[in-house]
N, C-alpha and C positions, 0 to 999 in steps of 0.2 A: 459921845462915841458912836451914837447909832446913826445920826447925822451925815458925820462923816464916811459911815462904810456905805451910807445911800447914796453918795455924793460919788464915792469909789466906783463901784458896779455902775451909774449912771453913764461915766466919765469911761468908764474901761470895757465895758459890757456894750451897753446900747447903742452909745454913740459911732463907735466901732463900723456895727451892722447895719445902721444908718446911713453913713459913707459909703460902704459898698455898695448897699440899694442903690445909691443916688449915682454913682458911677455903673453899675450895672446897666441902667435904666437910660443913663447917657448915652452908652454904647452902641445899647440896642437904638435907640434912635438913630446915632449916626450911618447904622449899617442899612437900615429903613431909609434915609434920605439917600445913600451911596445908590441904592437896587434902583431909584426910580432915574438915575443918569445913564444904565446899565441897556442897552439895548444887541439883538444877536447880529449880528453880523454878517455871517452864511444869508441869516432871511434877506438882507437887505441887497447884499451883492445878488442874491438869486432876483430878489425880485426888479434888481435894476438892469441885470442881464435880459431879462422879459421887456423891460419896457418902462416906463410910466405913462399914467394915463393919455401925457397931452403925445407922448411920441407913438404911442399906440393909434389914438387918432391921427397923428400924421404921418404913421406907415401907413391908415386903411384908407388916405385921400392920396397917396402916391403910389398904390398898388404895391407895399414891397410887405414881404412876409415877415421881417425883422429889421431892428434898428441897431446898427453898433454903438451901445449905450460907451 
């Protein structure tokens, strides 16, 4: 009998909370690989409104103050 009730609690207790850990811990990684695809947006459009580096050089070899990116 005592066997059995080990085998209970094992099966209904432990195991349980096991699963969850392991889907928790799932998660959290998938939400860690999603951030590292995740870039802002405003920066980029701001910094492509300014320029890139090579149109930067070829606005200061055509004397012009800005490029319409």
């Amino acid at each position: 009998m005592l066997v059995e009730f080990y085998i209970l609690v094992i099966l209904f207790c432990v195991f349980p909370v096991f699963l969850v850990s392991l889907d928790y811990l799932n998660k959290n990684a998938e939400l860690n690989r999603d951030s590292y695809s995740v870039f802002d947006f405003d920066k980029f459009v701001k910094r492509k409104e300014e320029g890139d580096d090579v149109d930067v050089d070829i606005a200061k070899l055509l004397d012009i103050e800005k490029i319409a990116a």
